[in-house]
ZAMARGU-4260 file (C-alpha; in steps of 0.2 Angstrom, whole numbers, plus 5000, padded with zeros to 4 digits):
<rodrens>
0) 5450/4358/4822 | 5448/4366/4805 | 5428/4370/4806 | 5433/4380/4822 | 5449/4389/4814
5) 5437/4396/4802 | 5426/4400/4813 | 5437/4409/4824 | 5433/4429/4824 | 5454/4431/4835
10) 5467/4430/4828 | 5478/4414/4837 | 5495/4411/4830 | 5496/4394/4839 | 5480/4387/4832
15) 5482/4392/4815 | 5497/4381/4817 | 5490/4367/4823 | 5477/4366/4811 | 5489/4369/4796
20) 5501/4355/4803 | 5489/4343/4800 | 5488/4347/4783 | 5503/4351/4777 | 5499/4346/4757
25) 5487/4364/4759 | 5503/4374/4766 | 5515/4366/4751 | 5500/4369/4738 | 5500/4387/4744
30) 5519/4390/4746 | 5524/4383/4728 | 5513/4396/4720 | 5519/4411/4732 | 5540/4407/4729
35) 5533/4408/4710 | 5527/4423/4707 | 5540/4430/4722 | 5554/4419/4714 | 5551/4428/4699
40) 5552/4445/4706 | 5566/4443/4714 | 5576/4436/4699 | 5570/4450/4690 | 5579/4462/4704
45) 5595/4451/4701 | 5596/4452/4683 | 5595/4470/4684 | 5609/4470/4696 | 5621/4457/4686
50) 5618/4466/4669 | 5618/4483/4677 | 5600/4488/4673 | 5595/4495/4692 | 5589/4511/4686
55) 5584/4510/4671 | 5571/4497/4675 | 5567/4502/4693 | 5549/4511/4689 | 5545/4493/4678
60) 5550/4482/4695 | 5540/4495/4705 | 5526/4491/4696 | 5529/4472/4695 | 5527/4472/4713
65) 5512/4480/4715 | 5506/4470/4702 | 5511/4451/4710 | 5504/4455/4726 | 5488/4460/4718
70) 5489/4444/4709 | 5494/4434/4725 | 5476/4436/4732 | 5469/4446/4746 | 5481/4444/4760
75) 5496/4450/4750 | 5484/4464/4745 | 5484/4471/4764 | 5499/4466/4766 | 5506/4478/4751
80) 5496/4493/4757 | 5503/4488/4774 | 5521/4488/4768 | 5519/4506/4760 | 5519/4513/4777
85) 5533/4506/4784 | 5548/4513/4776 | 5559/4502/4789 | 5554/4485/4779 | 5554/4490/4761
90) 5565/4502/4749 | 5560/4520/4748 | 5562/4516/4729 | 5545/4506/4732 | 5534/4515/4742
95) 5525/4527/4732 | 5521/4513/4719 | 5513/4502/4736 | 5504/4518/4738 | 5494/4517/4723
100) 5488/4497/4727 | 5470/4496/4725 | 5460/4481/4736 | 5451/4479/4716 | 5448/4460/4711
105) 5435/4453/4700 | 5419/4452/4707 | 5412/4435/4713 | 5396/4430/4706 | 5382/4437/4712
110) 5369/4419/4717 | 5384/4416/4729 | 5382/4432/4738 | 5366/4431/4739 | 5367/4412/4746
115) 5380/4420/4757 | 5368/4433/4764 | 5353/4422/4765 | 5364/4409/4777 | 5368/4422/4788
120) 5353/4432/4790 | 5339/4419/4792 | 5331/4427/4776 | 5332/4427/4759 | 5335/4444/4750
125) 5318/4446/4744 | 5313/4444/4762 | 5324/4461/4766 | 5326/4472/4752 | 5311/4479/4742
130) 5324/4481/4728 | 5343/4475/4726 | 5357/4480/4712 | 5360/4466/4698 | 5379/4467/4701
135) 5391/4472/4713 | 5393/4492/4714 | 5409/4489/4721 | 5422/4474/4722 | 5436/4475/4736
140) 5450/4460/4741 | 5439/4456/4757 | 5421/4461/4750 | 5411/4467/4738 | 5397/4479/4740
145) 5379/4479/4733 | 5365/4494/4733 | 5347/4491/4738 | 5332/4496/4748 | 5323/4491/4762
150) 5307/4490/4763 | 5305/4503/4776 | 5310/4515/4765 | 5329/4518/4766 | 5343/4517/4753
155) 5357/4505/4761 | 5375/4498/4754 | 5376/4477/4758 | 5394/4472/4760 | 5396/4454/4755
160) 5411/4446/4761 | 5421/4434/4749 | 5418/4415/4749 | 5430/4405/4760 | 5439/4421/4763
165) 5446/4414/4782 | 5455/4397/4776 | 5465/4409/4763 | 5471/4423/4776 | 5473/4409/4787
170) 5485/4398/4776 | 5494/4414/4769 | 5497/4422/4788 | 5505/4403/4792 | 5516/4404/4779
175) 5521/4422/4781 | 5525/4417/4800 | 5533/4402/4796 | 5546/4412/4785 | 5547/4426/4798
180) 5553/4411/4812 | 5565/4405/4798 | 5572/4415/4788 | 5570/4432/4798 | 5588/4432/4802
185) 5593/4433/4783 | 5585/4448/4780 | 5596/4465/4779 | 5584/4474/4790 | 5588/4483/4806
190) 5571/4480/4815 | 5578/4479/4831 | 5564/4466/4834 | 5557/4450/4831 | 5550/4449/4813
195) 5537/4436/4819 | 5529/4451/4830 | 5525/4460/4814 | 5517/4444/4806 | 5505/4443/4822
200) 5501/4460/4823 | 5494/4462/4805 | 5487/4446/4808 | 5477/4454/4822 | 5472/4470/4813
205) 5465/4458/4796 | 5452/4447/4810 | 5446/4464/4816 | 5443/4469/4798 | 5433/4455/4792
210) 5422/4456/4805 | 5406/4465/4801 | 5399/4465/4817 | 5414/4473/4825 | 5414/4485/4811
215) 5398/4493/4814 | 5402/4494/4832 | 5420/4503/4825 | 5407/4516/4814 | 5397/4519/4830
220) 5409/4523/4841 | 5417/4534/4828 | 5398/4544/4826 | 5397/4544/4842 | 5415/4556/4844
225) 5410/4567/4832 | 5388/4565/4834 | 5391/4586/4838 | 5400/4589/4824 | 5389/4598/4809
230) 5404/4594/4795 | 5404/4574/4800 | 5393/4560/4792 | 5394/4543/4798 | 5381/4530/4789
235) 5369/4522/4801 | 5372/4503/4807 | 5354/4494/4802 | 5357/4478/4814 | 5346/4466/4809
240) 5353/4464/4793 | 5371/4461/4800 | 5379/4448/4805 | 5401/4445/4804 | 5401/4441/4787
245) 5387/4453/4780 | 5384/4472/4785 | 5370/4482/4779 | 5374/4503/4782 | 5366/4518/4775
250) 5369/4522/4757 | 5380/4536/4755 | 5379/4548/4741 | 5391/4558/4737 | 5409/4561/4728
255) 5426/4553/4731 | 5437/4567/4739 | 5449/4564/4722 | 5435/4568/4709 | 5440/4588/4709
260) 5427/4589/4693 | 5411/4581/4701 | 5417/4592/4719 | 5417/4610/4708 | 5403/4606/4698
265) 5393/4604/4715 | 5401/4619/4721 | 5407/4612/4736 | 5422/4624/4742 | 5438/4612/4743
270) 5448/4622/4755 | 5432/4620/4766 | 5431/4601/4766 | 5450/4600/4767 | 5451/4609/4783
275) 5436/4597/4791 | 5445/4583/4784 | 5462/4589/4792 | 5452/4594/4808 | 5444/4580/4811
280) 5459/4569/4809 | 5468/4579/4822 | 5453/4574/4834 | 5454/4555/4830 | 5471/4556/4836
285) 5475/4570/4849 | 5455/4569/4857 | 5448/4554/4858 | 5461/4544/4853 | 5453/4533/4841
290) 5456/4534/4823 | 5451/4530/4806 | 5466/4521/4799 | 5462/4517/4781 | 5455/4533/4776
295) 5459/4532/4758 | 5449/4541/4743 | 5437/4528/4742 | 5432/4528/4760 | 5431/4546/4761
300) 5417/4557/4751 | 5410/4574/4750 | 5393/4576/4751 | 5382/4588/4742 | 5378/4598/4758
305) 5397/4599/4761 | 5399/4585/4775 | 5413/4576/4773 | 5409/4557/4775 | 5417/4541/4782
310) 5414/4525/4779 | 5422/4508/4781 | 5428/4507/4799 | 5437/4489/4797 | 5452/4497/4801
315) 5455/4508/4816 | 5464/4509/4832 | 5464/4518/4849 | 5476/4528/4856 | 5477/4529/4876
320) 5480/4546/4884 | 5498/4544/4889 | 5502/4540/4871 | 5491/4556/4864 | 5503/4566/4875
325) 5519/4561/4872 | 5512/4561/4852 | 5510/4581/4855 | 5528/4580/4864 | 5535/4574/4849
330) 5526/4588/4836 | 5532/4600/4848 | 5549/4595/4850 | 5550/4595/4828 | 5542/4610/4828
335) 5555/4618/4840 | 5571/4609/4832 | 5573/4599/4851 | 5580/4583/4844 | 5588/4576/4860
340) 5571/4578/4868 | 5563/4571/4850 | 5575/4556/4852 | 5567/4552/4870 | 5549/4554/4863
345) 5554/4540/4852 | 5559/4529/4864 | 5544/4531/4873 | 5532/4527/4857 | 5542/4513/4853
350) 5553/4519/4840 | 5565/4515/4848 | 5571/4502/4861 | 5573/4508/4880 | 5590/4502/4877
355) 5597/4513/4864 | 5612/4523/4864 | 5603/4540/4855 | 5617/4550/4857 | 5623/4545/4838
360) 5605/4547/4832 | 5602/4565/4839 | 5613/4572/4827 | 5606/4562/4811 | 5588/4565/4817
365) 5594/4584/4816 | 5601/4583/4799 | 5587/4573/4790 | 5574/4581/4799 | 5579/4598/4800
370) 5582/4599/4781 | 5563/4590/4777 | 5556/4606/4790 | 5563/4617/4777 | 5568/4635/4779
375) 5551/4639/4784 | 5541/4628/4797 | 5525/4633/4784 | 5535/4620/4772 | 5530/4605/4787
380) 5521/4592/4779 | 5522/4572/4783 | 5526/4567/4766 | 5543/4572/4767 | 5546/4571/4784
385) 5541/4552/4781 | 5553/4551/4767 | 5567/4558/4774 | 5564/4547/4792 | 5566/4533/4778
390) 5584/4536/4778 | 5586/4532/4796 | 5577/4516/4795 | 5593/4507/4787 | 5609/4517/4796
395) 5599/4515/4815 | 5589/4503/4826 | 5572/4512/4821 | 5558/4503/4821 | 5541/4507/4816
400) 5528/4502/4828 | 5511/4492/4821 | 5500/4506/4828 | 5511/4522/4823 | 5512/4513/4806
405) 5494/4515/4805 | 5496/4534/4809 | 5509/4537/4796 | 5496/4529/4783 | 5481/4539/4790
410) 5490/4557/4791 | 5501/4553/4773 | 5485/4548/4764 | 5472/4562/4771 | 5487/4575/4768
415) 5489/4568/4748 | 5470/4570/4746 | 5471/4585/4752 | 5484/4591/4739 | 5473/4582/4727
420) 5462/4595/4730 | 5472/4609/4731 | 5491/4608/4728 | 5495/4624/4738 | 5488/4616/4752
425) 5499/4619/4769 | 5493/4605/4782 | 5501/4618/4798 | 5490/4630/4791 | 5477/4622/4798
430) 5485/4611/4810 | 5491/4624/4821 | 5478/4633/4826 | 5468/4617/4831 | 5485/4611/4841
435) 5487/4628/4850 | 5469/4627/4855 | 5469/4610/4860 | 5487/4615/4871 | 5476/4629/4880
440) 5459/4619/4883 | 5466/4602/4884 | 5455/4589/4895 | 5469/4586/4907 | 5484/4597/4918
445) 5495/4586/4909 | 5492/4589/4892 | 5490/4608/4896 | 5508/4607/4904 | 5512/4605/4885
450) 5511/4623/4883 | 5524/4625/4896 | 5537/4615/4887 | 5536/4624/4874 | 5539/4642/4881
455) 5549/4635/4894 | 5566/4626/4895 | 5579/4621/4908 | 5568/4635/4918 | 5569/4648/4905
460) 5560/4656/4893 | 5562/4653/4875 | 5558/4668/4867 | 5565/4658/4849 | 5550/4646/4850
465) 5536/4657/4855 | 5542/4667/4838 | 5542/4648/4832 | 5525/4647/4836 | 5520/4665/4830
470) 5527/4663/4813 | 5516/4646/4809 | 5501/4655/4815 | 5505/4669/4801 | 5508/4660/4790
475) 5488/4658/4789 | 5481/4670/4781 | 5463/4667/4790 | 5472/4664/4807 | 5464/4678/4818
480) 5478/4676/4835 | 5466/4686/4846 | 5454/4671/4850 | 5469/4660/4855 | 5477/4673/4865
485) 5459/4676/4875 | 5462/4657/4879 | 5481/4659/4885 | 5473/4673/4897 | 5461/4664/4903
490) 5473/4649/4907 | 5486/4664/4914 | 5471/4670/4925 | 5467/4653/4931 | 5473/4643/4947
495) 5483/4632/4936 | 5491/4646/4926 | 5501/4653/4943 | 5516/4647/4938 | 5517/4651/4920
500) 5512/4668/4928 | 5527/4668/4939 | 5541/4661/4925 | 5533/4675/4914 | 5536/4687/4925
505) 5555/4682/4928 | 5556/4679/4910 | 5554/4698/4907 | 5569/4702/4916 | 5579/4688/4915
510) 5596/4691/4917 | 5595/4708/4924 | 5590/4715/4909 | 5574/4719/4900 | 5570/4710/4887
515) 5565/4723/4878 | 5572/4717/4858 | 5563/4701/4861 | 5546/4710/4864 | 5550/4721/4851
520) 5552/4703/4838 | 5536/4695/4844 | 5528/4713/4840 | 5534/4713/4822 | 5526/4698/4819
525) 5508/4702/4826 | 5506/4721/4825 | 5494/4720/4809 | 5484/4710/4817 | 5480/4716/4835
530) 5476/4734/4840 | 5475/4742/4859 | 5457/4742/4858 | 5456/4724/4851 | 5468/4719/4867
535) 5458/4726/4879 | 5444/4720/4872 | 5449/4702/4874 | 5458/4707/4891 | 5442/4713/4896
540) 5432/4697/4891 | 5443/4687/4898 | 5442/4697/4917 | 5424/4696/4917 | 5427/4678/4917
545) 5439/4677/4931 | 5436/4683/4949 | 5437/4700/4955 | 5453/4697/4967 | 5464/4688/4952
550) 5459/4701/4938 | 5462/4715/4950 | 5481/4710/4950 | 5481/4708/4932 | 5472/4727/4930
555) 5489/4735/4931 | 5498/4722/4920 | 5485/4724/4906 | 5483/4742/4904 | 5503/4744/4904
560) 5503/4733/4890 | 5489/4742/4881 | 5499/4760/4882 | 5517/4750/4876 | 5508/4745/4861
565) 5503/4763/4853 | 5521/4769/4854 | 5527/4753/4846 | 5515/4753/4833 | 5520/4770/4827
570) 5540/4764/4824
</rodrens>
């Protein structure tokens, strides 16, 4: 039973206990030293309380944490960086300290590694590599990494996994689970589920990351996505020298995304790689759907060419295509202040159990939220709104789901290298011009319906959001509207479009009236930037494009709005 547990590459809840009940002196062993180190944590937190130290010492328990969990091995490594994305399982107090855990342990010796790597590749490592470094180069809570050379030529990065790595995760996840079943209930947290589901699902996410083999199939997916892609470097898989416990990739030479000195000194442009990094994140997630979800500084580089680099693909997830879309429903019901339609989306991501009452939460999603957005929508960014949804986790049913916890962790961490980078950074700046893009060319009539939703509401026009929309796209100084509003006439042109054609139309003298003071808003905000001889420009790209019947009953629309345009530029 236990050689195949630790052989297994799934995770199974069910053998994991049968293998652990048979040996209940491992589970004791193991708990004993756990309720020690968490025994004196937690005694810590209650002497503070009794002798009315809270605050003063809140930064030292902070700390303390991170530092037991580093102490408690590998598993409670993960679990650490787990638990600083899910502000509904641990104090907002705690979560910037989680942010800063590091996977760093002390390397294991080196004639272990390599007796590791010779078992699972058949050869010995002067067999494979022409050359191979002393030491580890890096040392991680699951691996440690080692550089070398084939002898074909190519620099390549081993990754080593650690020595008997399985029967720890296994025995820790048991125990986790164990305490989960029994002691759940105790806990003063308002999961709104069952507190074994969370122990599974890491459990499942760790399996996948220690194996190799489905890592390099993770990476070569994820080059695949982006193999058009001049700004993206994925290293190359070298197969024959991988198996699930060793993985040998293309050596990667560049700069960590946080060393600002080394990036300058290369003069690599920063607000260049920030926006590939922020652009191609957006693709993961509202594209194809499958994203990096650890990308932290050190699995992120900037290379000398100014590619940006990914690497360790352990941890990533997939996204299907009803989720992408009701994932832009809910940016574009923030965006827009919507939250009774906000509350809806999060019942349909899992938030939130189909079974909530969300009147109650409408109004405190509006206050919490709608103070984090800011006076200005240029102040988004997910950091706050992450924080300030904290609040909610204890006051409502919230819950947050394992793969949206993986999200959170993706977005909060590229956005904090991005401000590592350059502290003015704005991630709508450059988010919103890829989002309105991807709402006019998206792959399907249902993501494209988004655009509708956010003009359109209860049939009318929402003259307020497209000025919404406007003002985010001005608030980008590089952000040239023309090329986005070719797309919208193109769509407008199109057989699809017919209807927003028709609701336009109405919308224009809605109400018996002219909308002229709306028009005249919308103008303010983009007159320095689009000319008469600009629109018809575009206007007249765009036709070309269309057939001769539908551009010749939009002729007469488009020249109208050519001759409004000089009068109103001269006010």
């Amino acid at each position: 039973m236990q050689a195949s547990l630790f052989q297994s590459k799934v995770y199974d809840a069910d053998v994991i206990a049968k293998c652990y009940g048979r040996r209940p002196w491992i589970v004791v062993w193991r708990s004993l030293q756990v309720l020690w180190w968490l025994g004196t944590f937690v005694l810590g937190l209650q002497s503070d309380r009794w002798f009315n130290r809270e605050e003063r010492n809140l930064t030292k328990r902070a700390v303390q944490l991170r530092q037991l969990l580093t102490r408690l091995g590998p598993t409670f490594i993960k679990v650490g960086q787990a638990l600083s994305t899910r502000p509904d399982l641990i104090r907002k107090d705690f979560l910037e300290e989680l942010t800063k855990l590091q996977d760093q342990l002390p390397p294991f010796s080196t004639p272990l590694a390599m007796m590791i790597l010779e078992k699972e590749l058949g050869y010995s490592p002067e067999e494979i590599y022409s050359r191979i470094s002393p030491e580890p180069v890096a040392a991680a809570s699951l691996a440690q990494v080692y550089r070398a050379r084939l002898y074909t030529g190519e620099e390549v990065a081993i990754k080593v996994q650690r020595p008997r790595l399985l029967p720890v995760l296994t025995c820790d996840l048991f125990i986790m689970r164990f305490a989960a079943q029994s002691l759940g209930w105790l806990l003063p947290l308002n999961l709104g589920h069952d507190l074994t589901l969370i122990v599974d699902e890491f459990g499942t996410k760790l399996f996948e990351e220690i194996d190799y083999l489905n890592e390099g199939r993770n990476a070569e997916l994820f080059a695949a996505n982006f193999q058009n892609d001049p700004t993206v470097k994925v290293p190359n898989i070298f197969w024959r020298y991988s198996s699930p416990k060793v993985l040998t990739l293309e050596w990667i030479e560049g700069f960590k995304l946080t060393d600002v000195g080394s990036i300058q000194a290369a003069s690599l442009d920063t607000d260049t790689l920030i926006e590939v990094g922020v652009t191609t994140s957006l693709q993961q997630l509202l594209e194809y759907g499958f994203f990096h979800a650890d990308p932290h500084p050190g699995n992120l580089f900037a290379m000398a060419d100014g590619r940006m680099a990914y690497i360790d693909f352990g941890m990533m997830d997939q996204l299907n295509q009803e989720t992408k879309e009701t994932l832009v429903d809910a940016l574009v019901h923030l965006i827009n202040q919507d939250y009774a339609a906000l509350a809806n989306d999060f019942v349909k991501l899992g938030f939130l159990t189909p079974d909530t009452d969300i009147e109650p939460i409408i109004p405190a999603l509006e206050t919490v939220l709608g103070e984090a957005l800011g006076a200005k929508v240029r102040d988004f960014n997910f950091k706050t709104i992450t924080d300030r949804f904290s609040e909610l986790m204890y006051e409502y049913p919230f819950r947050v789901p394992a793969k949206f916890a993986l999200i959170i962790r993706s977005l909060v961490t590229q956005e904090g290298v991005a401000l590592s980078l350059n502290p003015d950074f704005k991630i709508v700046d450059i988010a919103y011009p890829y989002v309105a893009r991807r709402l006019l060319k998206g792959e399907t009539p249902s993501l494209r319906r988004r655009l509708l939703e956010v003009l359109f509401k209860d049939g009318k026009f929402q003259w307020q959001r497209l000025e919404n929309l406007l003002q985010i796209a001005r608030s980008d100084e590089d952000f040239d509207i023309l090329p986005t509003a070719s797309l919208g006439l193109q769509f407008l042109m199109s057989e699809e479009g017919r209807y927003i054609r028709d609701r336009l139309i109405l919308a224009m003298t809605e109400d018996d009236r002219l909308h002229t003071e709306e028009v005249q808003k919308l103008w303010e905000l983009v007159k320095e930037d689009v000319t008469p001889s600009k629109v018809l420009g575009v206007a007249w790209n765009v036709i070309l494009q269309s057939s001769v019947d539908r551009a010749a009953d939009w002729l007469p629309p488009v020249a109208a709005l050519s001759a409004s345009l000089q009068p109103a530029k001269s006010l």
